[in-house]
MIDODO-931253 format. One line per field, with one value per atom (N, C-alpha, C, O, CB): x, y, z; chain. Coordinates in pm, 1 decimal. Each point is the difference from the previous one (the first is absolute). Glycine has a CB too. Layout:
N
c1	c(X,...)
c2	c(Y,...)
c3	c(Z,...)
chaine	c(A,...)
//
This chain:
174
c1	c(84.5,-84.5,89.4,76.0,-261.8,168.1,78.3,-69.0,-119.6,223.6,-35.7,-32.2,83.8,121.4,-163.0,-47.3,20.6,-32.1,-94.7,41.5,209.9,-36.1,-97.1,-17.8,182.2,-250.2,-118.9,93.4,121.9,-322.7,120.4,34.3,-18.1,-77.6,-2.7,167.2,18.2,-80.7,43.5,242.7,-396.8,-27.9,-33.9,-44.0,-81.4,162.0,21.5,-61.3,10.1,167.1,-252.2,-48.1,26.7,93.2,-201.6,59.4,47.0,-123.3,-73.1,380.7,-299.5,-110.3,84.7,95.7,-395.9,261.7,60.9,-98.9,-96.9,286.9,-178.7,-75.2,37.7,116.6,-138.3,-78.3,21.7,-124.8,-94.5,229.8,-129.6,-86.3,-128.4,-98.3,274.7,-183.3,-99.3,-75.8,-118.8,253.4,-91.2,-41.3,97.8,103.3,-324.9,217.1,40.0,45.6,-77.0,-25.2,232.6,86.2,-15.0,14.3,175.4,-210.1,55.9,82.8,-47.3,-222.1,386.6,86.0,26.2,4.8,92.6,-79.2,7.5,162.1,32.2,-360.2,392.2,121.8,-23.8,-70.2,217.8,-82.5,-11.7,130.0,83.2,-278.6,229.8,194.5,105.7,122.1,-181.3,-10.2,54.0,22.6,59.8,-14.8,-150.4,-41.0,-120.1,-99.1,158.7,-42.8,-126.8,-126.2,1.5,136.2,-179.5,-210.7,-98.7,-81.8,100.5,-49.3,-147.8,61.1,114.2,-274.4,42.8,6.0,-166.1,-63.0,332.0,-331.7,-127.1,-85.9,-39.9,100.0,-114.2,-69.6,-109.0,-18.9,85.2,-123.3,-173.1,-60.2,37.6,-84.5,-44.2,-131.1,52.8,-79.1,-87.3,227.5,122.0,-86.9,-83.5,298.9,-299.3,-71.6,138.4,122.9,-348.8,146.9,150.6,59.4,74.6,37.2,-120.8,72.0,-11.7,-104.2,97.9,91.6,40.6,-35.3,27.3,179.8,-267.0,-30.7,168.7,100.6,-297.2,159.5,121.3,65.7,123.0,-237.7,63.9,39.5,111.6,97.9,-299.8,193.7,140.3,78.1,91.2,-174.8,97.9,98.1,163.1,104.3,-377.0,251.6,139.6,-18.9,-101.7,255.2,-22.9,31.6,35.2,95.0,-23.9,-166.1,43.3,154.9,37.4,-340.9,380.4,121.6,2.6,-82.0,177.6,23.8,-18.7,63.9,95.3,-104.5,-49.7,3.5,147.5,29.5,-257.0,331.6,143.1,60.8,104.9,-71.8,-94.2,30.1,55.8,-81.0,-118.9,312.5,-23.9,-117.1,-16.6,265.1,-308.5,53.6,-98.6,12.4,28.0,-126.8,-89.2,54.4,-61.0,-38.7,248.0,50.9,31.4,-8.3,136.3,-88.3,37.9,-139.7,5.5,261.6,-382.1,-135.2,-60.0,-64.5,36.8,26.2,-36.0,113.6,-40.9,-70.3,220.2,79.4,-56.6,-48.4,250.2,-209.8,-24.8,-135.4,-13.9,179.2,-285.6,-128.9,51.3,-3.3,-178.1,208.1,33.4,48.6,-57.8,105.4,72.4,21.4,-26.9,100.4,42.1,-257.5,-117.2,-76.5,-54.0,69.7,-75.5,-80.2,3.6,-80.7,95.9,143.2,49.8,40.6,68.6,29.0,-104.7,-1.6,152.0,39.1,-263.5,324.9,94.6,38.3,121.6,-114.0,-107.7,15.0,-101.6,-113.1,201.9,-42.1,-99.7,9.5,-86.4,82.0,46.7,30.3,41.6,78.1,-57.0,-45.0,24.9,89.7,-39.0,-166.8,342.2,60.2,53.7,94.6,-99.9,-132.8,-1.4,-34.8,-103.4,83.1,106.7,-27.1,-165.3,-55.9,310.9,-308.3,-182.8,25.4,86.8,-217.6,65.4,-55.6,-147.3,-87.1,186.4,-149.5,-134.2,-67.2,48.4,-0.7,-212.0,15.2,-168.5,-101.7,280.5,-119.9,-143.4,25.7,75.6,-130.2,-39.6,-10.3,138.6,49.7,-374.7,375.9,77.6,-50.2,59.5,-23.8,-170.0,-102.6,3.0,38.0,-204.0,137.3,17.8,152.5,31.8,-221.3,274.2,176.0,31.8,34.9,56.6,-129.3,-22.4,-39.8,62.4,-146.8,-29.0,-61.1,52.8,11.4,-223.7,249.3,45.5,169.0,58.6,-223.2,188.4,173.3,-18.9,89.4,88.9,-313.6,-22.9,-68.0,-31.4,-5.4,8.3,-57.1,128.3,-12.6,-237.6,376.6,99.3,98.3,100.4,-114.8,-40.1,75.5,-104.4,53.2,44.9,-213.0,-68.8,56.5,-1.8,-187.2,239.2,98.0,-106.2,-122.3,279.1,-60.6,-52.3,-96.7,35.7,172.9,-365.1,-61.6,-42.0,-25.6,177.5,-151.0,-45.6,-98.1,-6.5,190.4,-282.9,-123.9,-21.4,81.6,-256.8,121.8,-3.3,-108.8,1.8,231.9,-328.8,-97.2,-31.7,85.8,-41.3,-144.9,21.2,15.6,100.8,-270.6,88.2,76.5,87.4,26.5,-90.1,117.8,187.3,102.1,113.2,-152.4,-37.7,101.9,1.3,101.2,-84.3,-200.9,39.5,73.0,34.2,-206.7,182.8,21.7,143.9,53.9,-245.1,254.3,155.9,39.3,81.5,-88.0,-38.2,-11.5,-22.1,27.1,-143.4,55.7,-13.1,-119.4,-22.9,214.6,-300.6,-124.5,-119.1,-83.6,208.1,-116.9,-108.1,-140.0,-79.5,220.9,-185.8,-153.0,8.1,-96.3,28.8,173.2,-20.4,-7.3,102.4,51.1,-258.4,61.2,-93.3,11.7,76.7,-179.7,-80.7,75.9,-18.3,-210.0,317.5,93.6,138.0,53.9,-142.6,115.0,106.1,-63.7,66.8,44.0,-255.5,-26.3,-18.5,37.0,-117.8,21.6,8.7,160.2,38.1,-292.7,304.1,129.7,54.6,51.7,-18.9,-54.7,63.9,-77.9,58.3,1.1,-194.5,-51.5,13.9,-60.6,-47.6,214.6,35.6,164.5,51.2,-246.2,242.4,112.8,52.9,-45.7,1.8,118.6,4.1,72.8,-27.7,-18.7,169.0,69.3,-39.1,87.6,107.4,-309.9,-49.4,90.0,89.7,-246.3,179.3,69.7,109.0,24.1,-112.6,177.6,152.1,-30.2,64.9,49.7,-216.4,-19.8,-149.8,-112.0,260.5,-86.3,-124.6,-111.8,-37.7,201.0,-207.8,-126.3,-139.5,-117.3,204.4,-30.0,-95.2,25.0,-79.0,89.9,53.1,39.9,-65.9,9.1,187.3,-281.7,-67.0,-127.2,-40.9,181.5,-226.5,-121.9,-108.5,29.0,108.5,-249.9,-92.5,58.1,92.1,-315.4,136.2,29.7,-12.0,89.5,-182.5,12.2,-10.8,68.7,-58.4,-210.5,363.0,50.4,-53.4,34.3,131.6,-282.5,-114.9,118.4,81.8,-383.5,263.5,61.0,-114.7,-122.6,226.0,-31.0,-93.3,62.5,91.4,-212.7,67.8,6.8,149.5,94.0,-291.4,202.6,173.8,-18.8,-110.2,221.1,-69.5,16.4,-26.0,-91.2,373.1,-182.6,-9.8,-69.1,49.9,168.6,-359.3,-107.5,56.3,119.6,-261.6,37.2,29.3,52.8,49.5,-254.7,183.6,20.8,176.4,69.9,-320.0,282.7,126.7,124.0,120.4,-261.7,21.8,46.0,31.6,114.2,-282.6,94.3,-24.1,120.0,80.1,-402.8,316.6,122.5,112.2,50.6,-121.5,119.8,129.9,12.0,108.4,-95.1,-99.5,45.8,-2.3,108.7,-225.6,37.1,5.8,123.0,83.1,-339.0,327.3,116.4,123.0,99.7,-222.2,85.9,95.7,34.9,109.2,-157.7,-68.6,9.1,47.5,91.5,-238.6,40.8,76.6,179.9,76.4,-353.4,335.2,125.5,101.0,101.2,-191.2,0.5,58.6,59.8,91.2,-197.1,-0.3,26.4,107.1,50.0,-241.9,197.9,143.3,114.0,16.6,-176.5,210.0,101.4,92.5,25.6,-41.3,93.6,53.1,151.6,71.0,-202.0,145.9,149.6,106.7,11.2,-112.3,193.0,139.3,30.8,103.0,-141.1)
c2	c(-117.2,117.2,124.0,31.9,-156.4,185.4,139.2,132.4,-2.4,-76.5,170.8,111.3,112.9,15.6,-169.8,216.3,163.7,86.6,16.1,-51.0,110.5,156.5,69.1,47.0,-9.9,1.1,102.9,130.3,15.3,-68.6,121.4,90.3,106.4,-25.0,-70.1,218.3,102.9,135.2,46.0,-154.8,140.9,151.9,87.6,-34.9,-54.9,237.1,72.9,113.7,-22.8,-102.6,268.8,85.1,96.6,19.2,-107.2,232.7,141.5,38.7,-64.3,115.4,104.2,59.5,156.4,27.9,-153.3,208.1,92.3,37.6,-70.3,6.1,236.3,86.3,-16.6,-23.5,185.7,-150.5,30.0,87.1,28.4,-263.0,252.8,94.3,-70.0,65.1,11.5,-221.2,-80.8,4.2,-32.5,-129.9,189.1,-30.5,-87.0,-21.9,49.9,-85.7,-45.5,-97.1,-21.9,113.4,-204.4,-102.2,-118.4,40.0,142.7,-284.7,-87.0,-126.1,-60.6,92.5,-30.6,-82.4,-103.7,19.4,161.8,-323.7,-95.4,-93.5,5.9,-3.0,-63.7,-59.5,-124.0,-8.0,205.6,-315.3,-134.4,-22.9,38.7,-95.9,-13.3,-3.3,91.0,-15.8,-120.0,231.1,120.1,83.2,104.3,-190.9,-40.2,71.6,94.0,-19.7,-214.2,341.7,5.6,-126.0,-106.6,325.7,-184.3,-65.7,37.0,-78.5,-15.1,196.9,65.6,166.8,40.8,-240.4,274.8,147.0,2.0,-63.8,143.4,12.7,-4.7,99.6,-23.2,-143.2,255.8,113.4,-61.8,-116.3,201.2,30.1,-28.0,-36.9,16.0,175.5,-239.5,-32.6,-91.8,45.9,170.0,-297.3,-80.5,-78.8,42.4,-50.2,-97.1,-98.4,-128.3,-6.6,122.8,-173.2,-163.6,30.4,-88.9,46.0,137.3,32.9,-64.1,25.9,143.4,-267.2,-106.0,98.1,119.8,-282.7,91.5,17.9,91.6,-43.8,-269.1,409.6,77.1,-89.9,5.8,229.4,-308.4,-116.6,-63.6,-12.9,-8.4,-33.6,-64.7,88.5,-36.6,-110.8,251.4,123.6,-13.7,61.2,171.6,-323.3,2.9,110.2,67.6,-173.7,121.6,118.3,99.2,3.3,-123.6,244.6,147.7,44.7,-9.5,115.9,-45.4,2.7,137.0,22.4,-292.1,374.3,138.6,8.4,-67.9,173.1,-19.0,-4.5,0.7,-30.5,146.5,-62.7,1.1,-190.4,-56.9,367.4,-330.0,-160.3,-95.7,4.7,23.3,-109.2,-22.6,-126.6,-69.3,176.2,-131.2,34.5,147.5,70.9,-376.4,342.3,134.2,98.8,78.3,-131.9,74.2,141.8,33.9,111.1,-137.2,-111.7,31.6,-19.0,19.7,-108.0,55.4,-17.5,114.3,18.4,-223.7,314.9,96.2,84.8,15.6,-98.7,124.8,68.9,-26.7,101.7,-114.5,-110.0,-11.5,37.1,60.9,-239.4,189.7,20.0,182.0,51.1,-301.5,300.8,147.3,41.0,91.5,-99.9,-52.9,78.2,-67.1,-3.8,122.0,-192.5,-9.3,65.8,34.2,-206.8,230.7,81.0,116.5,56.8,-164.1,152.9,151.3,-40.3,93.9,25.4,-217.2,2.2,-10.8,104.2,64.1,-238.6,-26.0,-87.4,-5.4,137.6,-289.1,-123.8,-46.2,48.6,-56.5,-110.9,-9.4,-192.6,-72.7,362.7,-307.0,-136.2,-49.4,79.3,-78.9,-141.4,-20.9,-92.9,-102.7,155.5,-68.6,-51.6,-35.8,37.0,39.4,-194.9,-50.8,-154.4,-43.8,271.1,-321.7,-129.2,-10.6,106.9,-165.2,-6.6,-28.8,-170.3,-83.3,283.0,-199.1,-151.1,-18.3,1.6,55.0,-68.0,-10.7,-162.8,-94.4,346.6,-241.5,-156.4,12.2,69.3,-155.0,-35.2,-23.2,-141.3,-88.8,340.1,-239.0,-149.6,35.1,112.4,-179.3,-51.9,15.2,140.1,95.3,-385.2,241.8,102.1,118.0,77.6,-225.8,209.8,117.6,54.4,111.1,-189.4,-25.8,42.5,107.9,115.4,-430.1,191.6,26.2,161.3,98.9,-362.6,240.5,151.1,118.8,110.2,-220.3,81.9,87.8,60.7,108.2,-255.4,27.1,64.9,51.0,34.0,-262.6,218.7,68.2,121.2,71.3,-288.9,252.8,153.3,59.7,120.7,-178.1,9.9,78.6,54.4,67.2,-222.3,106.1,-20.3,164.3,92.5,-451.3,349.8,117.2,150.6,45.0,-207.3,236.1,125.2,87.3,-12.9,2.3,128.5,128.7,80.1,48.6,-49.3,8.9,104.5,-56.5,75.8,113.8,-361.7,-19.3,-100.5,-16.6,96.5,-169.7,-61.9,-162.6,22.4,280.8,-425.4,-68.6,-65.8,-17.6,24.7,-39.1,-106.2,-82.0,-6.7,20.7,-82.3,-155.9,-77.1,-70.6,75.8,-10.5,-42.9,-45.2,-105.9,207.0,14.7,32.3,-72.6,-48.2,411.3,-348.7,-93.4,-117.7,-66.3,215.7,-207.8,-133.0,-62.7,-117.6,140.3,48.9,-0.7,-24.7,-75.1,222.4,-112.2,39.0,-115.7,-59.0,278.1,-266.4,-128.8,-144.1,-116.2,282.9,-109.1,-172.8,-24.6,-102.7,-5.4,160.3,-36.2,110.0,60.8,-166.5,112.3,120.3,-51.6,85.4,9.5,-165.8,-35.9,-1.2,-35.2,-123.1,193.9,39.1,140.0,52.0,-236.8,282.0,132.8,20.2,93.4,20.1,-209.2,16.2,-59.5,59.4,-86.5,-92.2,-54.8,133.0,37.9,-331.7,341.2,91.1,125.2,23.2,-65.4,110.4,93.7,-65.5,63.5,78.5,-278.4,-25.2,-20.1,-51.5,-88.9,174.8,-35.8,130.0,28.6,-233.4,290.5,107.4,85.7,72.4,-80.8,-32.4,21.7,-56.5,36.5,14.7,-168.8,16.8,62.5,-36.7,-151.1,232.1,38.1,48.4,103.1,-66.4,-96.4,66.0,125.0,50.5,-256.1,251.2,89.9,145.0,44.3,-265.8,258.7,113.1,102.0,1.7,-66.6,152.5,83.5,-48.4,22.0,112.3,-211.1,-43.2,-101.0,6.5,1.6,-94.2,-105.8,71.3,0.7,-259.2,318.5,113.0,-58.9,7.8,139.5,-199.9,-69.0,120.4,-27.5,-240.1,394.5,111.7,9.9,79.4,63.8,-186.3,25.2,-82.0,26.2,46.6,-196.2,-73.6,50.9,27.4,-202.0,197.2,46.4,-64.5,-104.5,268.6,-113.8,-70.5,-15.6,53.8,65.0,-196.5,-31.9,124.3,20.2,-247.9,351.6,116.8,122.9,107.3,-194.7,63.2,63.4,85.7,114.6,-144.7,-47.6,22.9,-40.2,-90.9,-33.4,231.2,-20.6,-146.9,10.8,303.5,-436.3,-71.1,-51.9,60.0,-125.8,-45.3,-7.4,28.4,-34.4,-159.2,269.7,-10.9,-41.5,14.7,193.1,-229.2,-93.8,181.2,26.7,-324.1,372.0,127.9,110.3,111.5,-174.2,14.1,73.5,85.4,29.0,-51.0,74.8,39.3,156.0,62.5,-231.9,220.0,134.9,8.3,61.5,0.0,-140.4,-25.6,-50.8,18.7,-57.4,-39.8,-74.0,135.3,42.2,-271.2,287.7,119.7,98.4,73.4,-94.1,7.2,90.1,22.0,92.7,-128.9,-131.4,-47.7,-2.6,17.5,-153.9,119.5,-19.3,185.9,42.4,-351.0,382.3,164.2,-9.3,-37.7,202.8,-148.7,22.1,-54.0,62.8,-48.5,-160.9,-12.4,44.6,0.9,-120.0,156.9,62.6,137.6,52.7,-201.6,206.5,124.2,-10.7,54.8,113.9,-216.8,1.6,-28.1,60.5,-153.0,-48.0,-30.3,57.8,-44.5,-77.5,285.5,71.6,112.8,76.9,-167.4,48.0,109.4,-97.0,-32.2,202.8,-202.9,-73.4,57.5,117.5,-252.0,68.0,147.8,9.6,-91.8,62.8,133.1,51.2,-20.3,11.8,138.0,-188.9,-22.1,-154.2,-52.3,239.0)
c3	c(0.0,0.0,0.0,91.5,30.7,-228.6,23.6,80.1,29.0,-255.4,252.7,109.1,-52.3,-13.1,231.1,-239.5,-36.0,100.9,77.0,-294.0,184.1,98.4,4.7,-112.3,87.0,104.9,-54.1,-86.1,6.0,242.1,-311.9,-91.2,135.4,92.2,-383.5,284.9,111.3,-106.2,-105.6,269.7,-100.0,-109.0,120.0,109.6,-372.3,207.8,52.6,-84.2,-120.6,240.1,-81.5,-74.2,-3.5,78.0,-74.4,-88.7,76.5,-89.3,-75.4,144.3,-22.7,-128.5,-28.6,72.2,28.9,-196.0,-78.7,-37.7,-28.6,-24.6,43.6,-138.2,-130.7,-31.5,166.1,-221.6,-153.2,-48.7,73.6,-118.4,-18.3,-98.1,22.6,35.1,-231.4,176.3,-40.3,159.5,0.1,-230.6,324.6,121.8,80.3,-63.2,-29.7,219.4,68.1,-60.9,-93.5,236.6,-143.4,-61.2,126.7,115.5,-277.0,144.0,151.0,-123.4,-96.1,371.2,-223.8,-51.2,120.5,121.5,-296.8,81.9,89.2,-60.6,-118.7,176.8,21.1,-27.8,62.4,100.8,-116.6,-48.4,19.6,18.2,-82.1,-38.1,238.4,-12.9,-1.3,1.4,-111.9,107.6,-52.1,-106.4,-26.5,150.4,-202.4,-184.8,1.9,70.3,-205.7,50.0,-18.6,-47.9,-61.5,27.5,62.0,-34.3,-16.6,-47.9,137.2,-65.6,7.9,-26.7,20.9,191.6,-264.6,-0.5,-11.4,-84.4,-40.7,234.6,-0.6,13.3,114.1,-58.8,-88.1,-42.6,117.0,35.7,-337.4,341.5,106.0,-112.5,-116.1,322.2,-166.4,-20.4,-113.5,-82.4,165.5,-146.3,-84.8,-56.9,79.9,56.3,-223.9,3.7,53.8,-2.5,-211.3,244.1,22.6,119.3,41.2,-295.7,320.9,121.3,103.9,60.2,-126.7,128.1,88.2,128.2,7.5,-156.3,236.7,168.7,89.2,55.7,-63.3,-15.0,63.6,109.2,0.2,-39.3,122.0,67.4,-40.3,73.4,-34.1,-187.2,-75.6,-10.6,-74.2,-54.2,165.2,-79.0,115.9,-23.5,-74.7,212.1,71.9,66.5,15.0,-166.7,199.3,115.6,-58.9,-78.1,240.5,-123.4,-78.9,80.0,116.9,-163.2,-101.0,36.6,-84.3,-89.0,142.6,-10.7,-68.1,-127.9,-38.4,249.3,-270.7,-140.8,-66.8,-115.6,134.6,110.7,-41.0,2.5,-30.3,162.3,-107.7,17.2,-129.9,-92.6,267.1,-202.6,-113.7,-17.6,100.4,-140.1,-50.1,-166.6,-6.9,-100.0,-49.8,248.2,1.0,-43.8,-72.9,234.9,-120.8,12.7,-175.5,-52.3,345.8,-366.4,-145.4,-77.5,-121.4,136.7,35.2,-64.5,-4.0,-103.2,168.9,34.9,45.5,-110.1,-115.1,392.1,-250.0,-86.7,-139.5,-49.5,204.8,-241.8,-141.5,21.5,-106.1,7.0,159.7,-28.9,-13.2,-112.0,258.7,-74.3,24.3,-113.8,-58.8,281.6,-278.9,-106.3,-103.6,-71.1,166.5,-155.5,-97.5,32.9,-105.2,48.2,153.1,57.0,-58.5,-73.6,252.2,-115.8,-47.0,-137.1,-40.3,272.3,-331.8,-169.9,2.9,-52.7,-46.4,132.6,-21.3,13.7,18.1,-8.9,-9.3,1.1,-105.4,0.9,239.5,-357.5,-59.3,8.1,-49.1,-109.6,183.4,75.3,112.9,52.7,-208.2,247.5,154.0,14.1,-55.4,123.9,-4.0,-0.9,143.2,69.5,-294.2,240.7,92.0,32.3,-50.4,62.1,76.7,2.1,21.0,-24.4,115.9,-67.1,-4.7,44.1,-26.1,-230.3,298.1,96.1,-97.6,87.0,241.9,-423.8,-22.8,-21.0,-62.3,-41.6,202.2,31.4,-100.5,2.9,322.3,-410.1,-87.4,-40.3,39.3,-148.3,12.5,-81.8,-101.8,-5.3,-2.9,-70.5,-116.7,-107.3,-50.3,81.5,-31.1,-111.8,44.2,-87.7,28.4,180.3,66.4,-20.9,-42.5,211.3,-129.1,-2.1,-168.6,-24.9,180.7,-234.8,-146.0,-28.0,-38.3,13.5,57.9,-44.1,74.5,-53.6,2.5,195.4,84.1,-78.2,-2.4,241.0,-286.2,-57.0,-178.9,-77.5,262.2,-207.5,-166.8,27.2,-95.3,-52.3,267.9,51.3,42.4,20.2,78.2,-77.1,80.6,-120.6,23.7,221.3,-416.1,-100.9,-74.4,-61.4,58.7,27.9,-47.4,31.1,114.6,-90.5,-135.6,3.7,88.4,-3.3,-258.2,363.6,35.5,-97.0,-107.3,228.8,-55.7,-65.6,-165.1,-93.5,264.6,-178.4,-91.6,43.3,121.8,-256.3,39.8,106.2,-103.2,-89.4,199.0,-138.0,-84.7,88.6,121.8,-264.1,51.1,21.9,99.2,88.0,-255.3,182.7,117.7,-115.5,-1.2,241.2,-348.2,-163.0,-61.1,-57.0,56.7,22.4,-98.7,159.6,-3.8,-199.7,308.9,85.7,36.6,22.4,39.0,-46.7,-82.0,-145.1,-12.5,147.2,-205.5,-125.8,32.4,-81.3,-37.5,198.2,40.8,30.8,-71.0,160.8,8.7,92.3,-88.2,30.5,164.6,-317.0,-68.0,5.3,-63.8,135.3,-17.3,43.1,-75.0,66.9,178.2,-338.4,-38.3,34.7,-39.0,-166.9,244.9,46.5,154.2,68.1,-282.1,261.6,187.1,-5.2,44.2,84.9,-176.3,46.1,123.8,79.3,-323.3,250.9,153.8,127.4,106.3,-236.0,128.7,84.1,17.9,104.0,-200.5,-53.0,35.8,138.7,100.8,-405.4,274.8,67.2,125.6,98.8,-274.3,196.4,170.9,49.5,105.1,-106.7,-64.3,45.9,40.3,108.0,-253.6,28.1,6.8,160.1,80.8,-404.2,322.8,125.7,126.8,100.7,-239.8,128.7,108.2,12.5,105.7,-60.4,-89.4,20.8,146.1,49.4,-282.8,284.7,123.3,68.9,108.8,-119.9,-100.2,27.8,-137.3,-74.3,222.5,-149.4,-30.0,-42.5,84.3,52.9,-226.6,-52.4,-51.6,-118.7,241.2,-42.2,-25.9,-133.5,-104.5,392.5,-265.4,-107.3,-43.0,51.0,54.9,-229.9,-73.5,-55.6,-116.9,44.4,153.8,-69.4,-18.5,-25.3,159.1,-112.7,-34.7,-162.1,-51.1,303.0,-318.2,-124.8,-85.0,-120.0,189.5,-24.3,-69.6,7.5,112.8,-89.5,-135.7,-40.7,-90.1,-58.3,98.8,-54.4,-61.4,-211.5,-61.5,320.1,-293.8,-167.7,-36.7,-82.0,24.0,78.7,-107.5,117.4,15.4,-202.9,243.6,154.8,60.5,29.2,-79.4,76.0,147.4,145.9,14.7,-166.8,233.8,130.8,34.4,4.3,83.0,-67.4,90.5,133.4,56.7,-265.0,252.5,168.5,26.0,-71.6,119.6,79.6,105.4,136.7,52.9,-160.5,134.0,165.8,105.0,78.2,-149.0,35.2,72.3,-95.5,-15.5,158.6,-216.9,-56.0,-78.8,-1.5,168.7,-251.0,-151.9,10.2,-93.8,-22.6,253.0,0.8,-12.6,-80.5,238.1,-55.6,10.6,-128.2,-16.9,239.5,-300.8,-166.1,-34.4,17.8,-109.1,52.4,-107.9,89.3,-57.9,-43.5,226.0,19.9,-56.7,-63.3,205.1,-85.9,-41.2,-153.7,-55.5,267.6,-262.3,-131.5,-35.7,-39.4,-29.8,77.7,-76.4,77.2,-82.7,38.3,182.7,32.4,-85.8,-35.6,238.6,-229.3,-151.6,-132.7,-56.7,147.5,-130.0,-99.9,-2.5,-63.2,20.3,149.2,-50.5,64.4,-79.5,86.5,94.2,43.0,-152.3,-35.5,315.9,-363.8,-75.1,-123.2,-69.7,186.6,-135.2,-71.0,-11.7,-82.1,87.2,149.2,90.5,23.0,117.6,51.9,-224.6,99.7,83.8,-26.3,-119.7,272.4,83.6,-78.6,-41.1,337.3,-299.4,-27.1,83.3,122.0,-216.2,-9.0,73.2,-31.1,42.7,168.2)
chaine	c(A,A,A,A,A,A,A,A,A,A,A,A,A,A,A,A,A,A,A,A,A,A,A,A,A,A,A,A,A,A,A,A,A,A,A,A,A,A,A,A,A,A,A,A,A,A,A,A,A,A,A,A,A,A,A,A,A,A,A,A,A,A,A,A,A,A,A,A,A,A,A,A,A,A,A,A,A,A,A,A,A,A,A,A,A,A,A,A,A,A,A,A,A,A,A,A,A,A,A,A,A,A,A,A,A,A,A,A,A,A,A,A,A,A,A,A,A,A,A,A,A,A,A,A,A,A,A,A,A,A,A,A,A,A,A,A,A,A,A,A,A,A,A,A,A,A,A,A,A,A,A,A,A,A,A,A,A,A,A,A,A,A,A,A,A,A,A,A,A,A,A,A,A,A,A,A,A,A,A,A,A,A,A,A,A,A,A,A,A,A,A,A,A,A,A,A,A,A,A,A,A,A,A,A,A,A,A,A,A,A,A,A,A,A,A,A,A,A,A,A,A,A,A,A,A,A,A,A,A,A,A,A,A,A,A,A,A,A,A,A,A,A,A,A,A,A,A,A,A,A,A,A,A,A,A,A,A,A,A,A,A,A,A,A,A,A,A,A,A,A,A,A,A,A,A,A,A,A,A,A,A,A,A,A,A,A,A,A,A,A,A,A,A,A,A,A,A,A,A,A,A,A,A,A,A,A,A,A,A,A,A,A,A,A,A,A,A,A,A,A,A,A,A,A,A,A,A,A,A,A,A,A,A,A,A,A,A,A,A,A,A,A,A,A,A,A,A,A,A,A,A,A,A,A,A,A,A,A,A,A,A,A,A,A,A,A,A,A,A,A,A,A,A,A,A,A,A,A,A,A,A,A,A,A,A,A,A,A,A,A,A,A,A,A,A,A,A,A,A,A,A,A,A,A,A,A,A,A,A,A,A,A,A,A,A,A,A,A,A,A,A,A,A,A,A,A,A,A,A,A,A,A,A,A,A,A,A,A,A,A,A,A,A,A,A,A,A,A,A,A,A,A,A,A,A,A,A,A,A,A,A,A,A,A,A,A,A,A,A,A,A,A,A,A,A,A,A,A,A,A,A,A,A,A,A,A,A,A,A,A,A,A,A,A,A,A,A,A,A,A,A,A,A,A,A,A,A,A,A,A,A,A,A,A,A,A,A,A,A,A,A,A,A,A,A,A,A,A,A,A,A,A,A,A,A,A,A,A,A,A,A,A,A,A,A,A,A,A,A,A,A,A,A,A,A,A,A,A,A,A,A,A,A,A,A,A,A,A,A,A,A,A,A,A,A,A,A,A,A,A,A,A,A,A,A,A,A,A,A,A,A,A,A,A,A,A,A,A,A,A,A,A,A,A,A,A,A,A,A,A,A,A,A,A,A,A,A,A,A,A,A,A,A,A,A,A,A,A,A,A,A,A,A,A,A,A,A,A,A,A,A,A,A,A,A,A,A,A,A,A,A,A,A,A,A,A,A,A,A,A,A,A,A,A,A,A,A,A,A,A,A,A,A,A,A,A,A,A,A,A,A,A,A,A,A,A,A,A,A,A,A,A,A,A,A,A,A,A,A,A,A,A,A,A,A,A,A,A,A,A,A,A,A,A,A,A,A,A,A,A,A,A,A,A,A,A,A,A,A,A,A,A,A,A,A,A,A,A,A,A,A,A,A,A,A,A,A,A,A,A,A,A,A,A,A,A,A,A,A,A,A,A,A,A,A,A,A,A,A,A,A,A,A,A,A,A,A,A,A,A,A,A,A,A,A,A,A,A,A,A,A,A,A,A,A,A,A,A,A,A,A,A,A,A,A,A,A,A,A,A,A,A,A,A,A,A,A,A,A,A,A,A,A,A,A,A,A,A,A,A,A,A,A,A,A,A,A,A,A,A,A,A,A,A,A,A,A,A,A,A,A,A,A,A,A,A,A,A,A,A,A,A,A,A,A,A,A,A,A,A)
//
């Protein structure tokens, strides 16, 4: 019989634009990034022991959200712990491949994947994503690019994404 360590998670929370952030770490990976009111949002209970936001891996999660925030990050370059099915893994790493401030299908990303008749499996997937912003699953949109469902609601979709675009039209200098 084998025996595994329990997994150690630990949380913090942060401002962003979008509202309040609660980031969660598994081991000391990131795992979770979670907007209020989130759909999929696990029982704050699982979230471990709140630890301050300078903490690692918080303190460099917090820094890269900040300066994407302030438009001088257009990618995250950060380890991720993300726990799904194979199918979830899949889609979760063809959303992290979708460029800054540009948007593609649930469609064109099954389509990506090998699977053009899952674009309804791609969107439950993409709905559950668990680390929000970092893994841009705001960038996936309806067939004629209708904002449709986000885990942290459409107000928040439409944020992040006009914040891309227009940033994208600026890029920062230097």
């Amino acid at each position: 019989m084998r025996h595994f360590a329990p997994v150690r998670r630990t949380h913090t929370e942060t401002d962003s634009p979008c509202g309040p952030l609660t980031l969660v770490a598994a081991d000391g990976v990131l795992s979770a990034l979670y907007m209020t009111e989130q759909r999929h949002k696990p029982d704050p209970s699982t979230f471990g022991e709140r630890v301050d936001p300078d903490v690692e891996p918080f303190a460099e999660v917090v820094s890269q959200l900040k300066e994407y925030f302030a438009g001088q990050r257009t990618d995250f370059d950060l380890p991720l712990n993300l726990i799904g099915t194979p199918f979830q893994q899949r889609v979760w790493t063809a959303l992290q491949g979708i460029p800054y401030g540009e948007t593609v299908s649930y469609g064109q990303l099954a389509e990506e994947l090998g699977q053009p008749t899952a674009s309804r499996a791609v969107g439950l997937a993409n709905g559950k994503n668990p680390v929000s912003i970092i893994v841009p699953c705001h960038r996936v949109v309806g067939a004629k690019g209708d904002l449709t469902g986000y885990g942290g609601g459409l107000d928040r979709k439409r944020y992040l994404l006009d914040f891309e675009r227009a940033d994208s039209l600026f890029p920062p200098v230097g």
